[in-house]
N, C-alpha and C positions, 0 to 999 in steps of 0.2 A: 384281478385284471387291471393292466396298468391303463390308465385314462390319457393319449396324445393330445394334445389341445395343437389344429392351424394357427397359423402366425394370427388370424383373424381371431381365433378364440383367444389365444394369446392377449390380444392388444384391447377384446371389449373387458378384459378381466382386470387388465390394468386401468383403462378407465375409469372402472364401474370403484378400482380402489382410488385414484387419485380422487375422482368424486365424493367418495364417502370422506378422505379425508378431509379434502377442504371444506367440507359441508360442516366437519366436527368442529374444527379450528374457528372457523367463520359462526359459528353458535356459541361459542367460548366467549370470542373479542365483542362480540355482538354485544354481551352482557356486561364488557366490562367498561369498552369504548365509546362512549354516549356523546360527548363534544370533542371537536378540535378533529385534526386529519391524520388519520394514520393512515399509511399503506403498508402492506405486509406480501412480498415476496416468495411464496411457498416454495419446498423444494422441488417442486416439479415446474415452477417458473410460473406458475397462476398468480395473477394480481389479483390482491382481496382490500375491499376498500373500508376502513372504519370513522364512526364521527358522525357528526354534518359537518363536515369542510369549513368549518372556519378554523381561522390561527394560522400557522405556520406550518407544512406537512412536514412529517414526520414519515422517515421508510426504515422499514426494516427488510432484511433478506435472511431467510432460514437452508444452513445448506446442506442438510438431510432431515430425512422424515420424524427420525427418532428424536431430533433436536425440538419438533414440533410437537410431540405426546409427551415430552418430558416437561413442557411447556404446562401443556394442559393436565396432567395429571401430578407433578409435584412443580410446581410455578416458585414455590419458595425458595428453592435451592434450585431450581433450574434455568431458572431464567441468568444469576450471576456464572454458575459453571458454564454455561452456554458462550456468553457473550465474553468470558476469561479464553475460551477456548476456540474462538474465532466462527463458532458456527451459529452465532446470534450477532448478525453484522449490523451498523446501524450506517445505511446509505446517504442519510437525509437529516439533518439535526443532529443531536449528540445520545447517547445512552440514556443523563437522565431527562431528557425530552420524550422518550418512550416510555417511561417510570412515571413520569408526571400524568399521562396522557391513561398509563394503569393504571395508577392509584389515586387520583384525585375523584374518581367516582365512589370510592371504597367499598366497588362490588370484584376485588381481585381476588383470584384463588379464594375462593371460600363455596364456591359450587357445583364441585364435583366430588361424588363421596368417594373416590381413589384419595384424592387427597383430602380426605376428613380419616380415611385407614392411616395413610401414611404419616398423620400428624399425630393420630394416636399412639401409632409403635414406637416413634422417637420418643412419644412423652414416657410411657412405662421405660422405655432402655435408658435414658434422661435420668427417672429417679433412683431406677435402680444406680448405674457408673455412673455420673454427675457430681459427688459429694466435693467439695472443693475444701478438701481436709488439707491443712500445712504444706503438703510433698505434692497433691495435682494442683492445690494455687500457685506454689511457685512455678510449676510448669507451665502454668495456662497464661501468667505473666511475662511468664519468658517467651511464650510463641510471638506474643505481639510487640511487647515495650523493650526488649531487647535486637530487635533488628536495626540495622546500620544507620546510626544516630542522623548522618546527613542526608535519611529519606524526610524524618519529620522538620528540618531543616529548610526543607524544602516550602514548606506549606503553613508553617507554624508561623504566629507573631516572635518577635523576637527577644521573650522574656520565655517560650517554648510552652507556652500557656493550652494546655490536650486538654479544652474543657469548655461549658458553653460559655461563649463570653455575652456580656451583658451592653445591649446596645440601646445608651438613654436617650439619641437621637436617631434618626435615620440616617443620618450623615454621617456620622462615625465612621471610622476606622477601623479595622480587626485591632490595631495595636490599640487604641482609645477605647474599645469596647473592653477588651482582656485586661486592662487597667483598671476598668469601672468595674468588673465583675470583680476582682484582689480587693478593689474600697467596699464595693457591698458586703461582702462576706467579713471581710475584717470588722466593718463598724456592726455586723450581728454580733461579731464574739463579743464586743465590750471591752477587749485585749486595757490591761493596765501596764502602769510603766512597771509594776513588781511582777508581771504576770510569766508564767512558765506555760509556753504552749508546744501543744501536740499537734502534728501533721500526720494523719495516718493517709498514708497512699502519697507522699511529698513529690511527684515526679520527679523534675529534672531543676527542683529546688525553688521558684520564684516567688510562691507563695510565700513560703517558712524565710525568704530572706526581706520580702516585702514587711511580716510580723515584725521583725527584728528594725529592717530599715526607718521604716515612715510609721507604725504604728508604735515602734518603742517597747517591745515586749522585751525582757530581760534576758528570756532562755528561750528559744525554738527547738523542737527534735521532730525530723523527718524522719517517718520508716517507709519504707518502699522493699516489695519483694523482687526490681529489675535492677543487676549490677551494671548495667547502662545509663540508668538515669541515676542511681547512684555515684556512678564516677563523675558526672557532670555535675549534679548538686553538691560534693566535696570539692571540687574543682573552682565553682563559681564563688562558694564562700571562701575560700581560702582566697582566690582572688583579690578578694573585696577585704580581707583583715575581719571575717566574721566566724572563723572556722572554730573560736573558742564558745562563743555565744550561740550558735547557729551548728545543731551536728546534724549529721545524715548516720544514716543506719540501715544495714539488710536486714530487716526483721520482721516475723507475724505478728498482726498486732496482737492475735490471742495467747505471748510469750511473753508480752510486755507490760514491766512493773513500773511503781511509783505513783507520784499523783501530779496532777495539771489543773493550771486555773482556767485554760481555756483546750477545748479540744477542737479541731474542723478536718475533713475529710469529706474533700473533693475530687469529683470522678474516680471512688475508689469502690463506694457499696452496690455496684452495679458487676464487680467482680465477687461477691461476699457469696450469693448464692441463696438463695428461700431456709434451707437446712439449718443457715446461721446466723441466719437473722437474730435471734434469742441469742446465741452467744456473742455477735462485735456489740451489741446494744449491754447486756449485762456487765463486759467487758470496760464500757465505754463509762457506765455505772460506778463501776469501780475504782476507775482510774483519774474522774472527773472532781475536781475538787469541791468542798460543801457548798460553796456560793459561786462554783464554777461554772462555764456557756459553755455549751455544743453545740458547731452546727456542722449539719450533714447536707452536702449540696450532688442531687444524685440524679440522673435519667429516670425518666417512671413514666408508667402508663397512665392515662388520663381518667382513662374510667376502670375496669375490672384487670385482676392479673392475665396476662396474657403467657403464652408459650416464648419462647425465645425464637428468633426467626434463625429457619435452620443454614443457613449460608453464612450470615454474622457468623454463625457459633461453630460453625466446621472451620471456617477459613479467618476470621477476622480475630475472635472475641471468644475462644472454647472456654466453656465452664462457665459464660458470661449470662446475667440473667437480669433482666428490667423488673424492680417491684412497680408493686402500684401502690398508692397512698395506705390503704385500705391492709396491706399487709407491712406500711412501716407503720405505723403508729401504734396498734394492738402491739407489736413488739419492743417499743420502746415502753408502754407501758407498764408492760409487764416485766420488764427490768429495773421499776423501780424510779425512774427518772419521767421528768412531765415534757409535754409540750410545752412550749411559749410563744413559739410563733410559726406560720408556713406562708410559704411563699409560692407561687408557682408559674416560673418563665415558659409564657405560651411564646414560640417563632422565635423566640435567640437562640433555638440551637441551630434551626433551620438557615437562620442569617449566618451564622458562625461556620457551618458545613458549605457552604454558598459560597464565601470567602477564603477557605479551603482548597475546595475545587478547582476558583478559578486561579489558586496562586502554584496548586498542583500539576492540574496542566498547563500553565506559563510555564513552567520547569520539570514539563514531562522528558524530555530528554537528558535532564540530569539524574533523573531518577533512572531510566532505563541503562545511563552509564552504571550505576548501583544496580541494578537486579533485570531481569530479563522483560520479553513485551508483555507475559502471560499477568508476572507480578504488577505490570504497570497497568493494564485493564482491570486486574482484580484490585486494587488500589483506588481507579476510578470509578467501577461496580462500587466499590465502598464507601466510597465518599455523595458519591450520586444518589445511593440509595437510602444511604440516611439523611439526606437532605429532604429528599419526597419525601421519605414515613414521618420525619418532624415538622413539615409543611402539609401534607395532608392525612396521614396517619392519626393515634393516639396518643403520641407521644409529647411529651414536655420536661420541664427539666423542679425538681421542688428543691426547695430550700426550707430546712426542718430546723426548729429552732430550739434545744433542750437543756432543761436546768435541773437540778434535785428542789427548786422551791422555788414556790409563786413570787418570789420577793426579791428575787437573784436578777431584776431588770427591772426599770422601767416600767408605769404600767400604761405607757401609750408609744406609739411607735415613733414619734416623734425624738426621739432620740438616735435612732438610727440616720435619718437629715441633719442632724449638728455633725454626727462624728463624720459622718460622709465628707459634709464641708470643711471639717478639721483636715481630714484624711489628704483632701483636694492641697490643700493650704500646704499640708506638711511636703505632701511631692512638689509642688512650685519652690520650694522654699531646699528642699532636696537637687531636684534639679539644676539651681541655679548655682548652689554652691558647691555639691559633688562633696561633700565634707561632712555632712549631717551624721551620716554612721549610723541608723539609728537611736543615735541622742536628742528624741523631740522633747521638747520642754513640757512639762505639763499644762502652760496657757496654753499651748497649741492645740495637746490634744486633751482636754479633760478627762479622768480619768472618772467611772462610773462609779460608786459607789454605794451595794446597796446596802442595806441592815444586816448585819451580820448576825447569823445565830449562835446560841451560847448552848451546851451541854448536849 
């Protein structure tokens, strides 16, 4: 028997549901929104208010129901599809003011067991299709680092520096910070004037020409699996009269022979994947000369391995995966090669993405002459959102420092402040003359040298 409901049963039916909805949604933010003002917009036009009211309010507008359970039951990837796809609109402040106002309590998404399932089935399908063997790394490199080089052009310092920069004062620069991060990392390798160094993951070359320039390394070689940042890394040394000294290469690093006095790979082991960790490390082993330095300067979790956040890794970063401390070093051990030093930048990446942001949207509308509105929100979802997880998240950046022998450095760190200041010295001295070439003099920059072993 079919059941007729009057316009009046009708409309307590739809009550009785917009009530239980908002009731859910509003038990959700409740949990997650503790300071500052959010207001939230429902689709059925209900005003729901989160916080104690101070700060700046923040509004949000939801414009259907389904945008709102997608919300509350996979928040990780739905909260960026949403707001790419115009039905998570932000009335009042910006996207990552809503992100801040989520995640600085770090009670988000994590208490509802819909999404404790859904985070589980992505991790079994994860380990199973995940393996980022040769043929899916180059693909997973190609979805991001080969798109239309005048997006990162946009946003980037202007040495094209995709990595966290390193900020020794507040005041700083993006261009002074991504400068100071090229000197720290260089005076960890110990780079000599006879030195032959490896860049694995070389972007769009500034590093491996930085080696060459002001640190005076003899031989640079960049591999990189994007022929985007390949043609611009061959493009810039040749520019420069460094194309003999300085090569670029498309290659995996686990295809590549020979031996290096210094090896560093930056923002590259955050594409390598858990699976491989034991091979770029054994690799790295192999390929590192007997009194040679490696440093791995990488994203990582602060405290335990975490899952990859599932929006990064659909839409940004596929294959892409953040170690934590605890799963790089057991690996580097057991390849053979020691620790010698770690490092770990808490809030420069946070400042760095910050910086980002705000040079991205100054020049959102050159970016949407490049690619559509969808691309430019999902762009800003990107930027926004790893700004929040490195600002109140787990997230930080190490800097891993690795020799075949205790003896292969220094044994205080006090030499990493000489070379710095060298470092400093040789760009003043660079800059002013535009002629340097990478020919620094050895007063300038001393070259380390430790005991060499015999047999």
């Amino acid at each position: 028997m079919a059941l007729v409901l009057g316009d009046h049963g009708f409309g307590r039916v739809q009550c009785a549901r917009t009530a239980m909805m908002d009731k859910i949604l509003k038990t959700f933010l409740d949990r997650v929104v503790l300071h500052g003002a959010l207001t939230v917009i429902t689709a059925r036009g209900t005003t729901l208010t989160f916080g104690d009211g101070t700060g700046e309010e923040v509004r949000v507008r939801f414009t259907d129901t389904r945008a709102e359970m997608g919300v509350i039951l996979d928040s990780g990837l739905s909260v960026g599809e949403l707001f790419m796809d115009g039905r998570l609109v932000v009335e009042r402040g910006t996207i990552y003011d809503f992100l801040e106002l989520v995640l600085r309590e770090g009670n988000y998404g994590t208490e509802v067991l819909f999404n404790k399932i859904v985070s589980y089935i992505r991790r079994l399908t994860r380990d199973l299709f995940s393996g980022n063997n040769p043929l899916r790394a180059r693909r997973n490199v190609a979805h991001h680092y080969d798109l239309n080089g005048g997006l990162y052009r946009l946003f980037l310092d202007k040495d094209m520096q995709y990595s966290c920069a390193y900020f020794e004062s507040p005041d700083c620069t993006l261009e002074e910070a991504q400068l100071a991060k090229k000197r720290l990392v260089t005076a960890k390798l110990a780079v000599k004037p006879e030195s032959r160094v490896l860049d694995i993951g070389s972007g769009w070359g500034g590093l491996a020409l930085y080696l060459k320039e002001i640190a005076g390394a003899r031989e640079v070689l960049g591999i990189t699996l994007s022929t985007e940042q390949l043609a611009v890394a061959r493009e810039r040394a040749k520019e420069r009269g460094l194309d003999t000294d300085v090569n670029f290469e498309l290659q995996d690093y686990r295809a590549l022979k020979g031996t290096f006095d210094s090896i560093v790979s930056v923002g590259m082991f955050e594409h390598v994947g858990p699976r491989y960790y034991q091979t770029f490390f054994e690799k790295c082993h192999d390929l590192l000369a007997p009194d040679g330095v490696m440093l791995l300067h990488t994203i990582g979790h602060l405290d335990v391995p975490w899952e990859p956040n599932p929006w990064i890794e659909k839409y940004i970063f596929p294959g892409g995966h953040l170690p934590a401390l605890s799963q790089i070093v057991p690996a580097i051990e057991r390849s053979g090669l020691i620790v010698t030093d770690v490092e770990c930048l808490r809030l420069h990446y946070a400042k760095t993405l910050a910086e980002w942001r705000r040079q991205f949207m100054a020049r959102r509308d050159a970016a949407l002459a490049l690619y559509d509105e969808r691309f430019c929100r999902m762009w800003e979802f990107y930027l926004a959102s790893c700004e929040a997880s490195f600002r109140y998240g787990n997230l930080g950046v190490f800097q891993v420092q690795c020799a075949h022998h205790v003896d292969a450095l220094p044994i205080t760190r006090d030499y990493i402040s000489a070379r710095i200041l060298a470092l400093r010295n040789a760009e003043m001295r660079y800059g002013s003359t535009q002629s340097l070439r990478g020919k620094v003099r050895e007063a300038e920059i001393r070259p380390i040298t430790p005991r060499r072993r015999h047999g």
